[in-house]
PyMOL commands that place a pseudoatom at each C-alpha (Angstrom):
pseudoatom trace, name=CA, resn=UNK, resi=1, chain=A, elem=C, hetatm=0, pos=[37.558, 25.633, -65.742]
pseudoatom trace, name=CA, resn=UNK, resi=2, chain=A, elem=C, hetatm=0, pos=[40.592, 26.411, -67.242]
pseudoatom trace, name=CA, resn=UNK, resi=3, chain=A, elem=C, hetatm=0, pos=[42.298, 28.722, -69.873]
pseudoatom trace, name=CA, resn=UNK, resi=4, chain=A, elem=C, hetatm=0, pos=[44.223, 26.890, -72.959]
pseudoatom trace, name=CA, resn=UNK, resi=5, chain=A, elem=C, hetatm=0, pos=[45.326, 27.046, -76.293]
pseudoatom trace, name=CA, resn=UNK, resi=6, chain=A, elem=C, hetatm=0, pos=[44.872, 24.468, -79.258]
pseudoatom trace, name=CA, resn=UNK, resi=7, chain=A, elem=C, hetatm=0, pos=[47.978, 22.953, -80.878]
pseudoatom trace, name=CA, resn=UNK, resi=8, chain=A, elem=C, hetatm=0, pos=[47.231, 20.553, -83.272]
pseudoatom trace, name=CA, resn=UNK, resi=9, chain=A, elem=C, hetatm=0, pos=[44.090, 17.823, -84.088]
pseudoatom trace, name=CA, resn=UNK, resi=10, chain=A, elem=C, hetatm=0, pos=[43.391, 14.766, -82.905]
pseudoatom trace, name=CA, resn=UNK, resi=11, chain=A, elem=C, hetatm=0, pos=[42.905, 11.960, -86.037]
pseudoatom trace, name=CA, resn=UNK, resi=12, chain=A, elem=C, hetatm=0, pos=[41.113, 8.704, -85.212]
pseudoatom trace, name=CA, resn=UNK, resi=13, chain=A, elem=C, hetatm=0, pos=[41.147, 5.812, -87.522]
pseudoatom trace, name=CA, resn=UNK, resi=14, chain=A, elem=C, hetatm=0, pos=[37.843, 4.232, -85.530]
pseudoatom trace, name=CA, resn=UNK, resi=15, chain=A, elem=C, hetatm=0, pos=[35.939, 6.818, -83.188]
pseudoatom trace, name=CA, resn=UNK, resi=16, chain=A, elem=C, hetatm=0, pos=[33.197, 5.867, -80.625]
pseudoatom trace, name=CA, resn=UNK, resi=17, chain=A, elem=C, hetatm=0, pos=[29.448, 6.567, -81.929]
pseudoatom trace, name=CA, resn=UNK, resi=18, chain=A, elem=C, hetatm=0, pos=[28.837, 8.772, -79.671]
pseudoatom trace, name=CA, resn=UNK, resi=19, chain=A, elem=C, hetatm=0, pos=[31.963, 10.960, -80.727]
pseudoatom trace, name=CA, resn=UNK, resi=20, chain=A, elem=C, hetatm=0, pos=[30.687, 11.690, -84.271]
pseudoatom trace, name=CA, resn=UNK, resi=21, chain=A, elem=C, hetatm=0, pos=[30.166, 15.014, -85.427]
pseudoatom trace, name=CA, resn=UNK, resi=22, chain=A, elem=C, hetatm=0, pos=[32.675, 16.733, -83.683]
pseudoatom trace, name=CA, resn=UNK, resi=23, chain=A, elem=C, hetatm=0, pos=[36.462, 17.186, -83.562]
pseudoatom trace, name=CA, resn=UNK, resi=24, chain=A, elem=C, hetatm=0, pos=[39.100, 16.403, -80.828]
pseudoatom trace, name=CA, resn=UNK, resi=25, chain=A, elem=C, hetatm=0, pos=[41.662, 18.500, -80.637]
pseudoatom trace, name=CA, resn=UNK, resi=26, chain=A, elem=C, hetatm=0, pos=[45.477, 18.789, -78.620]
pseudoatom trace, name=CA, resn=UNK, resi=27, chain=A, elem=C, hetatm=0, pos=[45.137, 22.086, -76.136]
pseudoatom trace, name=CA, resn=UNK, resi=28, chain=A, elem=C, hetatm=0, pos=[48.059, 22.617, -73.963]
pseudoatom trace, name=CA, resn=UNK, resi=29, chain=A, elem=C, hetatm=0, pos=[46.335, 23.960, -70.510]
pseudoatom trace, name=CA, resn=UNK, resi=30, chain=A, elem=C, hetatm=0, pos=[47.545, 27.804, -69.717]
pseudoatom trace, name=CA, resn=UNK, resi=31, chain=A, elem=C, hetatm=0, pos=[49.078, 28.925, -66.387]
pseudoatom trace, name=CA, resn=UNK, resi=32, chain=A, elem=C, hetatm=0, pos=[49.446, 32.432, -65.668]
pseudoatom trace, name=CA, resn=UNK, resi=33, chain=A, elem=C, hetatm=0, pos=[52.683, 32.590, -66.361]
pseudoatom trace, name=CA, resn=UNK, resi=34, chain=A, elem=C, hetatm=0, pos=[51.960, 31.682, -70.064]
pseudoatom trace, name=CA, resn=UNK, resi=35, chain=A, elem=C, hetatm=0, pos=[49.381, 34.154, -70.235]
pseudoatom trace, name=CA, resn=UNK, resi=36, chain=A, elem=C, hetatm=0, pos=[51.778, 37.206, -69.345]
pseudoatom trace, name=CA, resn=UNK, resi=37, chain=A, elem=C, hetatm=0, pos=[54.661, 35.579, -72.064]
pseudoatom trace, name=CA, resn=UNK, resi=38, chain=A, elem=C, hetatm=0, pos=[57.285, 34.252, -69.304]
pseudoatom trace, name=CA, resn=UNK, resi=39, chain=A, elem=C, hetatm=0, pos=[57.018, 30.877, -70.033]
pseudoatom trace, name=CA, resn=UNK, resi=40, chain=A, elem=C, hetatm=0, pos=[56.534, 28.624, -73.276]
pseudoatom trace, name=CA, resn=UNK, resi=41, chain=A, elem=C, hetatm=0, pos=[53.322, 26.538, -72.485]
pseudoatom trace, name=CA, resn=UNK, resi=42, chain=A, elem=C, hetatm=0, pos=[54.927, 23.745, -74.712]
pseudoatom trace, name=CA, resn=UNK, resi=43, chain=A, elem=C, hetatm=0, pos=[56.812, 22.766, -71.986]
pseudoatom trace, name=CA, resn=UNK, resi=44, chain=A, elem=C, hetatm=0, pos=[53.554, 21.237, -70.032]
pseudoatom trace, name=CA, resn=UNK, resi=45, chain=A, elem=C, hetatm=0, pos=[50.952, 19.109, -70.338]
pseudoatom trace, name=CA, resn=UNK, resi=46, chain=A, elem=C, hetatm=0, pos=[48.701, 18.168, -72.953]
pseudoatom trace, name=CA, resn=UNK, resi=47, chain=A, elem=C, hetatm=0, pos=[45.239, 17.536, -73.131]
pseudoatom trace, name=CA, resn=UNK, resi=48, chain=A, elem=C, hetatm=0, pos=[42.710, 16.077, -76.057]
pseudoatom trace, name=CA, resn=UNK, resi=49, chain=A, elem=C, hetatm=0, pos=[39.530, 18.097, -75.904]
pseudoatom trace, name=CA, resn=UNK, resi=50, chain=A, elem=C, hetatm=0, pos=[36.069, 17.142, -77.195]
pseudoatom trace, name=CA, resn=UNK, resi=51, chain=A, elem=C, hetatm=0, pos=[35.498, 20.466, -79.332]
pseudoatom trace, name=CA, resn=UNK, resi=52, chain=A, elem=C, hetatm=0, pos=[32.093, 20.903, -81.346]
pseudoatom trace, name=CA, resn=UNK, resi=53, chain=A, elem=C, hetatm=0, pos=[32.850, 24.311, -82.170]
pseudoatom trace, name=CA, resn=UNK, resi=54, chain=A, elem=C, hetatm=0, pos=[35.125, 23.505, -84.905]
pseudoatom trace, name=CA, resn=UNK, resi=55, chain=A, elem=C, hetatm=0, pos=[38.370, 26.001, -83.235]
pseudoatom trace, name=CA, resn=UNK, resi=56, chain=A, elem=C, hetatm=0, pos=[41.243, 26.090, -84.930]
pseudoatom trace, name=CA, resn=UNK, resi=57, chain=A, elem=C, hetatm=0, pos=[45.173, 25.725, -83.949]
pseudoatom trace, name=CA, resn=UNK, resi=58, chain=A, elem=C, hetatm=0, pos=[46.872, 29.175, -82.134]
pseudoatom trace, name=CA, resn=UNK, resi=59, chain=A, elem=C, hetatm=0, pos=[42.860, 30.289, -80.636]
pseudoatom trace, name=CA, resn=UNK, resi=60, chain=A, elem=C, hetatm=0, pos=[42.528, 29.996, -76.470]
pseudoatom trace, name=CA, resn=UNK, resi=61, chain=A, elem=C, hetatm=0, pos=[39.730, 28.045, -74.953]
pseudoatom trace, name=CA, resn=UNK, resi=62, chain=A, elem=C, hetatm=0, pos=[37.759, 27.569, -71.864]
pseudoatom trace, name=CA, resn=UNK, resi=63, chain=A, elem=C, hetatm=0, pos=[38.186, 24.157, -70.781]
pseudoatom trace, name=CA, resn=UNK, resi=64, chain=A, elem=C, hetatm=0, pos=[36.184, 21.947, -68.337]
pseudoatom trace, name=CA, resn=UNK, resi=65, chain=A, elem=C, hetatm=0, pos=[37.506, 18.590, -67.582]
pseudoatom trace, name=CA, resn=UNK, resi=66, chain=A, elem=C, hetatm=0, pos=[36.762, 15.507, -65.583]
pseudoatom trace, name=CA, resn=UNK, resi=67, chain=A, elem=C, hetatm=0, pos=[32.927, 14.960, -65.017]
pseudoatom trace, name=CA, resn=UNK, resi=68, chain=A, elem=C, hetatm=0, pos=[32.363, 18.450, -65.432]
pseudoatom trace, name=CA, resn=UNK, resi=69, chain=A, elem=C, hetatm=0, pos=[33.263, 18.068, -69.061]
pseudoatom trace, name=CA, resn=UNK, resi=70, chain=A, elem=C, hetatm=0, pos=[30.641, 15.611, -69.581]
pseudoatom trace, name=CA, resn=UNK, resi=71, chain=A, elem=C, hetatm=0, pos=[27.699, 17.335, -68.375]
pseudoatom trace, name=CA, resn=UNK, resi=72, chain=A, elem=C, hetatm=0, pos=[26.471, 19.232, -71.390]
pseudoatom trace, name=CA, resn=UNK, resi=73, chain=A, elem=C, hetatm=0, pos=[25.468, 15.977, -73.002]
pseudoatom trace, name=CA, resn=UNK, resi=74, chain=A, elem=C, hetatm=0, pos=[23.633, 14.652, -70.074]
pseudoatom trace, name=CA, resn=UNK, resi=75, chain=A, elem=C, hetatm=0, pos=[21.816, 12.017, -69.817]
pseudoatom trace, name=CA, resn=UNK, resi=76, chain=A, elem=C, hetatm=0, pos=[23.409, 11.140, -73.296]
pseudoatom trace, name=CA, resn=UNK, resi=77, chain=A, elem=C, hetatm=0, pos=[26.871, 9.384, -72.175]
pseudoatom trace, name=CA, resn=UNK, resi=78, chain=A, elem=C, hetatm=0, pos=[30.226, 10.628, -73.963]
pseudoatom trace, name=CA, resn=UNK, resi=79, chain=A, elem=C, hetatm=0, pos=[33.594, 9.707, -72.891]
pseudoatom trace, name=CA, resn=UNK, resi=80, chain=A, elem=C, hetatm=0, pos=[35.106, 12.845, -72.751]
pseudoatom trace, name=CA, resn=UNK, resi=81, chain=A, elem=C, hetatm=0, pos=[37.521, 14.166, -69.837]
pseudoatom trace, name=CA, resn=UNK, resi=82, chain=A, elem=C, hetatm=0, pos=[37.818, 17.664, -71.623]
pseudoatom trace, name=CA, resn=UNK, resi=83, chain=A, elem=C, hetatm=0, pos=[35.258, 20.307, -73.003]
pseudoatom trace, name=CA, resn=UNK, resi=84, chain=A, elem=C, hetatm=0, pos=[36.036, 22.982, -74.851]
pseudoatom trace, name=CA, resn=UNK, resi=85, chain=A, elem=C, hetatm=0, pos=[33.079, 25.404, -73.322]
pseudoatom trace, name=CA, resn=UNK, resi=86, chain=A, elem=C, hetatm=0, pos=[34.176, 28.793, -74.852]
pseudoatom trace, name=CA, resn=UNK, resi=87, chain=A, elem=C, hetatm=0, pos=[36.250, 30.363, -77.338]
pseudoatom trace, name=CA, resn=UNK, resi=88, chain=A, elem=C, hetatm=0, pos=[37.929, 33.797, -75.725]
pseudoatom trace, name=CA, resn=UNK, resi=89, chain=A, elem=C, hetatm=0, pos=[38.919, 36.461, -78.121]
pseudoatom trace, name=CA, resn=UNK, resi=90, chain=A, elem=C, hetatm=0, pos=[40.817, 38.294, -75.360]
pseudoatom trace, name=CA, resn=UNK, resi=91, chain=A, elem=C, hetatm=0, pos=[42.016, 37.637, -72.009]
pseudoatom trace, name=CA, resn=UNK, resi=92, chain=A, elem=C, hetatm=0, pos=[43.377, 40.808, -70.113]
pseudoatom trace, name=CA, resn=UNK, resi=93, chain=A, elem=C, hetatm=0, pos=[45.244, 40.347, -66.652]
pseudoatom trace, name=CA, resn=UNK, resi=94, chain=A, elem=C, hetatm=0, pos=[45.081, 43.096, -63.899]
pseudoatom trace, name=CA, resn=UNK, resi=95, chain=A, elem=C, hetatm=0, pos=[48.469, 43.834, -61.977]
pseudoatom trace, name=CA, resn=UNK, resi=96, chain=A, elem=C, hetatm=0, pos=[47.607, 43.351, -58.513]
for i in range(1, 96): cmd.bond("trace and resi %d" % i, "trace and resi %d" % (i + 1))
show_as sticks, trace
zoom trace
């Protein structure tokens, strides 16, 4: 599972049945680095994300991807590689 923040939607003009009902949204994944403000995360990777809880651009997520991110539907079948499994209000990092 990882930490990231939503950027923008995801706009189909034909969706997969199974795929109705919820959104897909853009997350860019979140290193640690991002987290403490040393690095804009725009510069990495993005991800779309199966989210059925409706979160909206600038919020951070839990993520699960690859068949992990599929699981909650199970045995229904949904071709999702990402999850959005959480939506954190706070993170807060310890100095070790």
């Amino acid at each position: 599972m990882r930490i990231a923040e939503i950027v923008g939607k995801v706009t189909l003009s034909r969706v997969h049945p199974s795929l109705q009902g919820a959104q897909l949204k853009l997350a860019v994944p979140l290193l640690l680095s991002h987290l403490r403000g040393e690095k804009d995360p725009l510069d990495d990777e993005f991800l779309v994300v199966f989210d059925p809880s409706s979160t909206g651009v600038g919020e951070q997520i839990a993520l699960s991807e690859g068949g992990e991110a599929a699981q909650p539907f199970y045995p229904e079948f949904k071709p999702v590689d990402a999850y959005n499994a959480a939506i954190l209000d706070t993170v807060h990092l310890r100095d070790q």
